[in-house]
DRENTI-882032 format. One record per residue (C-alpha): residue in three letters; x, y, z. Coordinates in Angstrom, 3 decimals, decimal comma, padded with zeros to 6 digits, always signed. Each point is the difference from the previous one (the first is absolute). Example, Ala and Ser with C-alpha at 12.3 -4.5 7.8 and 13.67 -1.06 7.14 Angstrom:
BEGIN
   resn         px         py         pz
    ALA   +012,300   -004,500   +007,800
    SER   +001,370   +003,440   -000,660
END
This chain:
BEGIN
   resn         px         py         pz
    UNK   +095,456   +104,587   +145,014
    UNK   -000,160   -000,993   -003,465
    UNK   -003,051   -001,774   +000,493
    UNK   -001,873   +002,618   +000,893
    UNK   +001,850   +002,195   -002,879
    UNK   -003,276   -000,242   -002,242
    UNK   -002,694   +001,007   +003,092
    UNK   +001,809   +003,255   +000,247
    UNK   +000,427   +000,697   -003,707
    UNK   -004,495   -000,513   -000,409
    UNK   -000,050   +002,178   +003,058
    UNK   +002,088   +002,680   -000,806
    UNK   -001,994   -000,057   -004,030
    UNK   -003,375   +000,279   +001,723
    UNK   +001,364   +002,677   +002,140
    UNK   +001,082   +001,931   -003,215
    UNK   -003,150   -000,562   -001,699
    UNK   -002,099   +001,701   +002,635
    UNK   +002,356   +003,230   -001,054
    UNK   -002,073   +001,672   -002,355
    UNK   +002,857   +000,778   -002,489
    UNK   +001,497   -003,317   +000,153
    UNK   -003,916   -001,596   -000,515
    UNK   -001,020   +002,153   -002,677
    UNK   +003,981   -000,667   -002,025
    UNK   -001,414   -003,760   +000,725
    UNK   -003,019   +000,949   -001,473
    UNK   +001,365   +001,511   -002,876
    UNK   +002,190   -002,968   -000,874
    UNK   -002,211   -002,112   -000,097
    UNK   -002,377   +001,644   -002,418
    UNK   +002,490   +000,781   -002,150
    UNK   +000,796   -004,034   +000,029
    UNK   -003,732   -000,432   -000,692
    UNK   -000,221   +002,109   -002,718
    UNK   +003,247   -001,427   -001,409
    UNK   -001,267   -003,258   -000,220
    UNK   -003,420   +001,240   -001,198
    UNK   +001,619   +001,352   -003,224
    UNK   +002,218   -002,728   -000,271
    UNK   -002,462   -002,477   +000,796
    UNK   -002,404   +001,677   -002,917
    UNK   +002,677   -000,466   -002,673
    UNK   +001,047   +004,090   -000,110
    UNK   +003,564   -000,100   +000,032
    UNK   +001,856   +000,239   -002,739
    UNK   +002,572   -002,533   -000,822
    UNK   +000,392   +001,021   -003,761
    UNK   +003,429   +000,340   -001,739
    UNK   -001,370   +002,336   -001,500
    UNK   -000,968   +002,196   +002,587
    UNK   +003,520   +000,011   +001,251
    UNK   +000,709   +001,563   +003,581
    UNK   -000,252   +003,064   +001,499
    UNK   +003,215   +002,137   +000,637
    UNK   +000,204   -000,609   +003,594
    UNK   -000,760   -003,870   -000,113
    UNK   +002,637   +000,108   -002,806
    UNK   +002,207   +002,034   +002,196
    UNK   -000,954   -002,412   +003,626
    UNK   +000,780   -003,434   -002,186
    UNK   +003,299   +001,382   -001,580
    UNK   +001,014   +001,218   +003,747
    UNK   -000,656   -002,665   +001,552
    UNK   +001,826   -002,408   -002,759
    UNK   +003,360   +001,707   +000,275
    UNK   -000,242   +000,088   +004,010
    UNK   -000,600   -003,884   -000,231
    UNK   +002,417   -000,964   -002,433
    UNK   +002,502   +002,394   +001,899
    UNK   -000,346   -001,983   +003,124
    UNK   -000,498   -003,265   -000,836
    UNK   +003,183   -000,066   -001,998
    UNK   +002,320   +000,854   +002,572
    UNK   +002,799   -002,424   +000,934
    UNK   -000,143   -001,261   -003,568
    UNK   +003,782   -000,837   -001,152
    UNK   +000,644   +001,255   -003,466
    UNK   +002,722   -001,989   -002,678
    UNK   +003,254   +001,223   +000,078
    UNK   +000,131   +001,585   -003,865
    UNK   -003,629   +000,510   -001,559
    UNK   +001,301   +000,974   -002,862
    UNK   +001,272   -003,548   -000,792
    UNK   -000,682   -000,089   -003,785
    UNK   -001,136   -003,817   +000,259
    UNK   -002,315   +001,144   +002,814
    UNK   -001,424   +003,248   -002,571
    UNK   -000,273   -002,235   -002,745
    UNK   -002,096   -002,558   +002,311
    UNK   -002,248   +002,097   +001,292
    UNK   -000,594   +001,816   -003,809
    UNK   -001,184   -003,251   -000,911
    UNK   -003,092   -000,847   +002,591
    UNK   -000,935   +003,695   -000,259
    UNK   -000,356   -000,888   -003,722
    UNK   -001,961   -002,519   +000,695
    UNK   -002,207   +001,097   +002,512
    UNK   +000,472   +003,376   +000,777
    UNK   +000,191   +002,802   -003,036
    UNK   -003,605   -000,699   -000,991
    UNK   -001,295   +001,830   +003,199
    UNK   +003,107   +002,273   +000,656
    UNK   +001,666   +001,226   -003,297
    UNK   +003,256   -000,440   -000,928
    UNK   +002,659   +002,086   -002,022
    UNK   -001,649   +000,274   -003,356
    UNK   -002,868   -001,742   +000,879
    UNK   -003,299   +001,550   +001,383
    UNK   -002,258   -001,713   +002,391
    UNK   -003,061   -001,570   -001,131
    UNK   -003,337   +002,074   -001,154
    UNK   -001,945   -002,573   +002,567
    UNK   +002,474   +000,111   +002,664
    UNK   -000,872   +004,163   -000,091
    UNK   -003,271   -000,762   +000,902
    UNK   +000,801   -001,487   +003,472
    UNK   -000,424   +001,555   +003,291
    UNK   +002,579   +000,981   +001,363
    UNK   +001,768   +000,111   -003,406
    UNK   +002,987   -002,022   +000,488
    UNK   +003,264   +002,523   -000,772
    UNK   +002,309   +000,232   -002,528
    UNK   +003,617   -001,011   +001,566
    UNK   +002,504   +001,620   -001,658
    UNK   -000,234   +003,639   +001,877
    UNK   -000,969   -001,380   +003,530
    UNK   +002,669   -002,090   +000,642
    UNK   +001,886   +002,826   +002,341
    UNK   -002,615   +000,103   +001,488
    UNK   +000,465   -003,573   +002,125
    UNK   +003,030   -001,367   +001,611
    UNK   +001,160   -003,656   -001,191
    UNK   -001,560   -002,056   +003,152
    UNK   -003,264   +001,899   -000,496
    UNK   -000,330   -000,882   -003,465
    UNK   +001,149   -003,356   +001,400
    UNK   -002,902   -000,348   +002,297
    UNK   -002,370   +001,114   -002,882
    UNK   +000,907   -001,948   -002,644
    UNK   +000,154   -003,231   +002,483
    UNK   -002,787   +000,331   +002,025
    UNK   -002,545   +002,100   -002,577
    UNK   -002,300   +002,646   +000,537
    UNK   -003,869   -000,635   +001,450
    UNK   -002,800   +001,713   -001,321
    UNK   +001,996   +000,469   -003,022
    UNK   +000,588   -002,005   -003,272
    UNK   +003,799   -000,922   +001,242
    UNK   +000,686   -003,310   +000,784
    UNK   +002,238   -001,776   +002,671
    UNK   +002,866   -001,941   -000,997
    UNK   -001,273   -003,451   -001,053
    UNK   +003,047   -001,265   +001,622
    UNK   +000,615   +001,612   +003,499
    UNK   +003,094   -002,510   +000,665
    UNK   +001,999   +001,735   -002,931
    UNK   +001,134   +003,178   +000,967
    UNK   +002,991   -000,150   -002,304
    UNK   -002,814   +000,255   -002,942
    UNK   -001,427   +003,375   +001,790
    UNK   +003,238   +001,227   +000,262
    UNK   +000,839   -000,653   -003,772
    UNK   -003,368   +001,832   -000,710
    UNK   +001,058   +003,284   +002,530
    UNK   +003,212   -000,049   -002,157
    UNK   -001,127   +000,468   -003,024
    UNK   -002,486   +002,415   +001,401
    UNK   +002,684   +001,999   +001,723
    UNK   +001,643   +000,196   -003,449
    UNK   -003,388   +000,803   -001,745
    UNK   -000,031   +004,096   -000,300
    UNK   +003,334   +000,369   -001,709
    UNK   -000,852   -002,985   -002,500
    UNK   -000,568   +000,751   -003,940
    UNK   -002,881   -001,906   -002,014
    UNK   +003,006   -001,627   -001,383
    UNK   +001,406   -001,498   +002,717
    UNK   -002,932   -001,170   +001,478
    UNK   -000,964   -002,042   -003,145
    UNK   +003,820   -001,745   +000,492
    UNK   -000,638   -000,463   +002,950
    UNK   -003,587   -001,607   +000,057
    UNK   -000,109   -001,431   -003,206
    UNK   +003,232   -000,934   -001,039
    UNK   +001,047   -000,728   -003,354
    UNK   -003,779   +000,698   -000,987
    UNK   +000,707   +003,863   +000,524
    UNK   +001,673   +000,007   -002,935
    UNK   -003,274   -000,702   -002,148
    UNK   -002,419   +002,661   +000,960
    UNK   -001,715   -000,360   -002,842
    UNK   -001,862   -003,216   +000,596
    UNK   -003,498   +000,431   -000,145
    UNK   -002,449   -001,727   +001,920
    UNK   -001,449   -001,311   -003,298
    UNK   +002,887   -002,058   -000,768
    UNK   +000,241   -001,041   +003,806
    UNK   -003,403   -001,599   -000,689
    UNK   +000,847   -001,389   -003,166
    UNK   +002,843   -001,625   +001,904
    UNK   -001,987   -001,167   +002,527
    UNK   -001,700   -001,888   -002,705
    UNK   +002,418   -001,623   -001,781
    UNK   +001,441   -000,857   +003,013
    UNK   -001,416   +000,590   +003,591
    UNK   +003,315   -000,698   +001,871
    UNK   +001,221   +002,885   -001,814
    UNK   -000,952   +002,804   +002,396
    UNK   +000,661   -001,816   +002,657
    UNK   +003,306   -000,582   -000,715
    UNK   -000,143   +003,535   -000,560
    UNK   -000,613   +000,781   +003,313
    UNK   +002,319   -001,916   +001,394
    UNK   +002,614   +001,365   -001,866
    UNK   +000,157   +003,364   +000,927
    UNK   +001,269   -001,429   +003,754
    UNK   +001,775   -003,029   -001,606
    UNK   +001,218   +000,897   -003,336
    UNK   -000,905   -001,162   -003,460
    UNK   +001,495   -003,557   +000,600
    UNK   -000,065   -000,391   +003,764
    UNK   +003,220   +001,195   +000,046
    UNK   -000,896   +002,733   +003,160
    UNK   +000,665   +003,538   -000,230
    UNK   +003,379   -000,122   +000,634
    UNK   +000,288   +001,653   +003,798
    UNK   -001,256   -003,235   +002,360
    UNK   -003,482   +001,760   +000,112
    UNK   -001,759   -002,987   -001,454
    UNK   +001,552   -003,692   -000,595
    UNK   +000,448   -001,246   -003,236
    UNK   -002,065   -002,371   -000,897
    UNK   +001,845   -001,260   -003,519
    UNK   +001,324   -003,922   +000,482
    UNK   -002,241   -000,657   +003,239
    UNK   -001,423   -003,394   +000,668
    UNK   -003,768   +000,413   -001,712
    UNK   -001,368   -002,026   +003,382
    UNK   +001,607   +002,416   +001,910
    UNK   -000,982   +002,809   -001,665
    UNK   -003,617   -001,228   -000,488
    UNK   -000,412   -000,572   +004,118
    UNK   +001,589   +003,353   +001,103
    UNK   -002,921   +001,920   -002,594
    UNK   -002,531   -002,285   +002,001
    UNK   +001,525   +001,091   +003,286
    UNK   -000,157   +003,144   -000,782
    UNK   -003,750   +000,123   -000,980
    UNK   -001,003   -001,900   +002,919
    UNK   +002,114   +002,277   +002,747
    UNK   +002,097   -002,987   +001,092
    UNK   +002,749   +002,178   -001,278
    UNK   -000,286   +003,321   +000,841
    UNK   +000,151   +002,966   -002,153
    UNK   -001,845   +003,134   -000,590
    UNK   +001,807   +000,296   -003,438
    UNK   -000,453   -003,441   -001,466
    UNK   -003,004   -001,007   +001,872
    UNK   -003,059   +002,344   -001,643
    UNK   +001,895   -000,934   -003,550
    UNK   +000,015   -003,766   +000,625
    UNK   -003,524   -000,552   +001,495
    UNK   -001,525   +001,496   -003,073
    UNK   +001,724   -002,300   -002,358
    UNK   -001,869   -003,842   -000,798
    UNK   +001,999   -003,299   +000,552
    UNK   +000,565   -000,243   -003,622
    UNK   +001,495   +003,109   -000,528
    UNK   +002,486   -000,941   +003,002
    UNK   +000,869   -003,021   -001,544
    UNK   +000,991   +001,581   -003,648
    UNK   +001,973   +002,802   +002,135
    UNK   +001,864   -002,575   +001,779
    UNK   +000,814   -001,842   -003,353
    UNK   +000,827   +003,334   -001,647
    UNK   +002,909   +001,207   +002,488
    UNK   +001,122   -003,164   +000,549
    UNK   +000,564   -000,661   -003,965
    UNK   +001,697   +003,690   -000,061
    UNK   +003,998   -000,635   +000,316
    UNK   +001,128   +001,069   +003,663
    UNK   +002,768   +003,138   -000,094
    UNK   +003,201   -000,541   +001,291
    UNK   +001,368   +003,100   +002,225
    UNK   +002,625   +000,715   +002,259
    UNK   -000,706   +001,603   +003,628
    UNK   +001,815   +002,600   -000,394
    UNK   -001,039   +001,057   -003,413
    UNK   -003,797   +000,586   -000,079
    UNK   -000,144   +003,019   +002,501
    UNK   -001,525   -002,113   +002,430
    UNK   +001,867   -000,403   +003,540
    UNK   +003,596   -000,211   -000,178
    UNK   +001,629   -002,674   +002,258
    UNK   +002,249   +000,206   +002,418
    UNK   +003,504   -001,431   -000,428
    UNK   +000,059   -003,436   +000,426
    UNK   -003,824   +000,063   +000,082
    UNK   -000,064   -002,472   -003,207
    UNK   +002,589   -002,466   +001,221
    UNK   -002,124   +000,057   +003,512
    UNK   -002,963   -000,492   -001,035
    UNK   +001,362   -002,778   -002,430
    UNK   +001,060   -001,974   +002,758
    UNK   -003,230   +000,160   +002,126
    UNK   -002,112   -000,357   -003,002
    UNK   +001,947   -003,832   -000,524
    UNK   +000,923   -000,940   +003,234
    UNK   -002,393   +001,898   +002,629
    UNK   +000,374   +000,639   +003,405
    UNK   +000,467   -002,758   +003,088
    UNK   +000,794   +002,370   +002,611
    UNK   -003,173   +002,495   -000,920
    UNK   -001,916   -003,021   -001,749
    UNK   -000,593   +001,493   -003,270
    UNK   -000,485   -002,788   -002,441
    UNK   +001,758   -000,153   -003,312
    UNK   -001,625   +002,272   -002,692
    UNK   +001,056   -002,374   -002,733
    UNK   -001,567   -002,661   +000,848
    UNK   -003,760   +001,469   -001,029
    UNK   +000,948   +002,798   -002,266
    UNK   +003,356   -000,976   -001,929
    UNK   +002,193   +000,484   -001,680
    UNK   +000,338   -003,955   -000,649
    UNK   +000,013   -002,614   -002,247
    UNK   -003,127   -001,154   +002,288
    UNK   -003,388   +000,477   -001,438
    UNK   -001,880   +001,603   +002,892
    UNK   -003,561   +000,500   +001,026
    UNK   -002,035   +002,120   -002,765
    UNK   -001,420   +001,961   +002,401
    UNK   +003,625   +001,321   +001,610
    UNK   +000,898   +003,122   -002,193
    UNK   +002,875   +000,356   -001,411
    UNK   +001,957   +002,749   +000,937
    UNK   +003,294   +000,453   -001,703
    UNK   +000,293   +003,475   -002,186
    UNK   -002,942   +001,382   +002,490
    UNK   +000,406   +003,594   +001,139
    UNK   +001,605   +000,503   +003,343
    UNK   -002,171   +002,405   +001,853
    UNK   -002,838   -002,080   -001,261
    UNK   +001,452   -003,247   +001,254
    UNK   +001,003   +001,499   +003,222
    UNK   -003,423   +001,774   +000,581
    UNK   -001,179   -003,610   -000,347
    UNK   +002,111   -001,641   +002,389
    UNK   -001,041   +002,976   +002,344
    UNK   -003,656   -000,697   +000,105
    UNK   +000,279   -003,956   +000,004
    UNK   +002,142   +001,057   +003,276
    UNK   -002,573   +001,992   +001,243
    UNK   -002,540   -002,353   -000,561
    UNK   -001,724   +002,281   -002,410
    UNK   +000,397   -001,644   -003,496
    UNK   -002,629   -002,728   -001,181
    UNK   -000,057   -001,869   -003,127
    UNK   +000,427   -003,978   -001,403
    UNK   -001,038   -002,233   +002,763
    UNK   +003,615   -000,162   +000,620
    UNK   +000,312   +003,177   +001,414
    UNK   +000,381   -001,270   +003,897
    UNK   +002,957   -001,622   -000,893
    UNK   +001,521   +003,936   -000,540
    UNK   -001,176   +001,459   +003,327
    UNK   +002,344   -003,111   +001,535
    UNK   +002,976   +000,570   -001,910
    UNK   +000,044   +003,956   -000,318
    UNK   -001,040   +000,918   +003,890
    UNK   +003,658   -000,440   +001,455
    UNK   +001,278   +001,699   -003,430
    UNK   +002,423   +003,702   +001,204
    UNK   -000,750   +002,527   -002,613
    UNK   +003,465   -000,385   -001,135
    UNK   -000,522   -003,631   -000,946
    UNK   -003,310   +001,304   -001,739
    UNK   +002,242   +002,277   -002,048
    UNK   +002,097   -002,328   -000,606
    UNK   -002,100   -002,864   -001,249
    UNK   -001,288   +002,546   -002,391
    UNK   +002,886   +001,176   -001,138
    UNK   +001,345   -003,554   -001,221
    UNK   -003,204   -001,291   -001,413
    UNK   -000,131   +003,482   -002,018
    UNK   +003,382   -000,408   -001,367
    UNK   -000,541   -003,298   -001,502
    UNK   -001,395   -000,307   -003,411
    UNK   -002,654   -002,119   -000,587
    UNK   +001,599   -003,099   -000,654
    UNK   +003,100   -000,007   +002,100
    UNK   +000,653   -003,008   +002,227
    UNK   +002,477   +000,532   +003,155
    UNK   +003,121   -000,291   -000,570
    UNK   +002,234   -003,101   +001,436
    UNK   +001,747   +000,685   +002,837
    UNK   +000,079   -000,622   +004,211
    UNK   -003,144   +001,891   +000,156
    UNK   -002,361   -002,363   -002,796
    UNK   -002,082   -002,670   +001,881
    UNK   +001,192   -002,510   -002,689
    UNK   +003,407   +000,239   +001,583
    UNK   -000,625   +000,354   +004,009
END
């Protein structure tokens, strides 16, 4: 029966096309075509910026955005609390980066050029009730065609989309002020640096604004922004440090945030940024100090013992071993990770879990030992690492490999 599906469906269209209606609707659709591709064929239609659209294309394209986005992002599982300040200030900082030059911010108008474009892309701040979380989640992840807004370089990361729908949720009730704390950090307190002494920086020293970008997300000596929103860099291992900028630039480690920063940078200027937050002295903090997550009770002694001694029974290898603390010099290109933020360290473990986190060639040795990790034991880890200061060593006891 099937076979014989398309002989029925020609007969029944050249039965409808001896029906004079039917024949002459035919008729009409396909001059119409024609004439279509005449014009366009001829070089007639305007695709000019300048000649913007008409109302009801304007009004067809707009329609049929918001019934796309509406669908497709269905099902989508929001965070439990976007209002997570570390997940705000996140966010703030890519849309510094590479969002208020089309879209505005607080205090800040869009650009003259960006005006010009067709369709105009819109200031933020007043449509933001406008869109639910998981449809501005969609957007900002999977872009906009026909338009001048971009996918998410890095579709794996969806807890960097979320960071960006957070601050964006928080967007219409934010002051000028608080947006220039929030994306530029300890720079928003010197508004009054003009661009001519930014370029006489730049030539005395060309690392300078450089660094100066990657302050506002990781503070004025690598130190981090004090929430777990970005690691601190201060103390690292330079080879470490030098390999994870040209991971990021090449994709091997994914990230929409660091990724378009990284890849514009030259080899050089990774090396002296390596040597620079290494040299910077790391910053001791406790876990339950620097607003970050708080642990659990117990979390620190947990996490202390599966850090030195692992886990047999679940065959998690011993933490200590790579990434101290020990008296044991280790490979340059482990990181160290005492006095690291906790959320950051746990997001970590997360992704190397999850198979999503790239980096030093060493990187398949995490997706081994983090797979059969519980997110308890994630927590934990984190928790102890972030409690130690820099240069702590474990203490003796039953639970130091020195004494098993």
């Amino acid at each position: 029966m099937l076979r014989r599906l398309p002989e029925r469906l020609l007969a029944w269209v050249g039965r409808s096309l001896r029906r004079p209606v039917l024949l002459g609707v035919a008729l009409t659709l396909l001059v119409l075509g024609a004439g279509a591709l005449a014009v366009t064929s001829a070089g007639l239609v305007s695709i000019a910026a300048s000649s913007g659209h008409w109302p009801v294309t304007s009004w067809f394209l707009h329609y049929s955005m918001r019934r796309a986005v509406s669908t497709q992002s269905l099902g989508t599982e929001e965070p439990d609390d976007l209002t997570d300040p570390a997940l705000v200030l996140k966010g703030a900082g890519h849309y510094e980066t590479g969002c208020v030059m089309c879209h505005g911010a607080p205090g800040r108008n869009q650009s003259v050029i960006v005006e010009q474009m067709t369709p105009r892309p819109p200031y933020l701040a007043p449509r933001m009730d406008e869109w639910a979380p998981r449809e501005l989640f969609w957007i900002v992840r999977h872009g906009i065609k026909f338009t001048a807004m971009p996918a998410w370089p890095a579709q794996q990361r969806d807890d960097e989309v979320w960071a960006v729908v957070a601050f964006l949720n928080a967007l219409p009730d934010m002051s000028p002020q608080r947006y220039r704390r929030l994306a530029l950090g300890k720079a928003a307190q010197n508004p009054g640096a003009s661009e001519t002494s930014a370029r006489l920086s730049a030539m005395s020293d060309p690392l300078e604004p450089v660094l100066a970008t990657c302050a506002r997300c990781h503070g004025e000596q690598g130190e981090g922004r004090g929430l777990g929103a970005y690691p601190s860099l201060a103390g690292q291992k330079p080879a470490y440090l030098l390999a994870s900028l040209r991971a990021y630039a090449s994709g091997e480690r994914a990230s929409g945030i660091m990724q378009p920063i990284a890849a514009g940078l030259e080899d050089e200027t990774m090396r002296q940024l390596a040597d620079h937050y290494a040299e910077q002295p790391a910053v001791a903090r406790l876990v339950a100090a620097n607003g970050s997550m708080k642990p659990a009770n117990g979390a620190i002694a947990r996490g202390r013992v599966l850090a030195i001694r692992g886990s047999r029974e679940h065959k998690i290898p011993s933490c200590v071993q790579c990434h101290g603390p020990s008296e044991i010099e280790h490979n340059r290109m482990y990181p160290l990770l005492a006095g690291q933020y906790p959320d950051y360290l746990a997001l970590q473990l997360r992704l190397f879990a999850a198979g999503e986190r790239g980096g030093t060639d060493y990187a398949d040795l995490m997706h081994s030992a983090t797979r059969r990790l519980t997110e308890q034991q994630i927590r934990d880890l984190a928790a102890f690492y972030a409690a130690l200061a820099p240069t702590d060593e474990p203490q003796p006891g039953p639970d130091n490999p020195a004494e098993l």
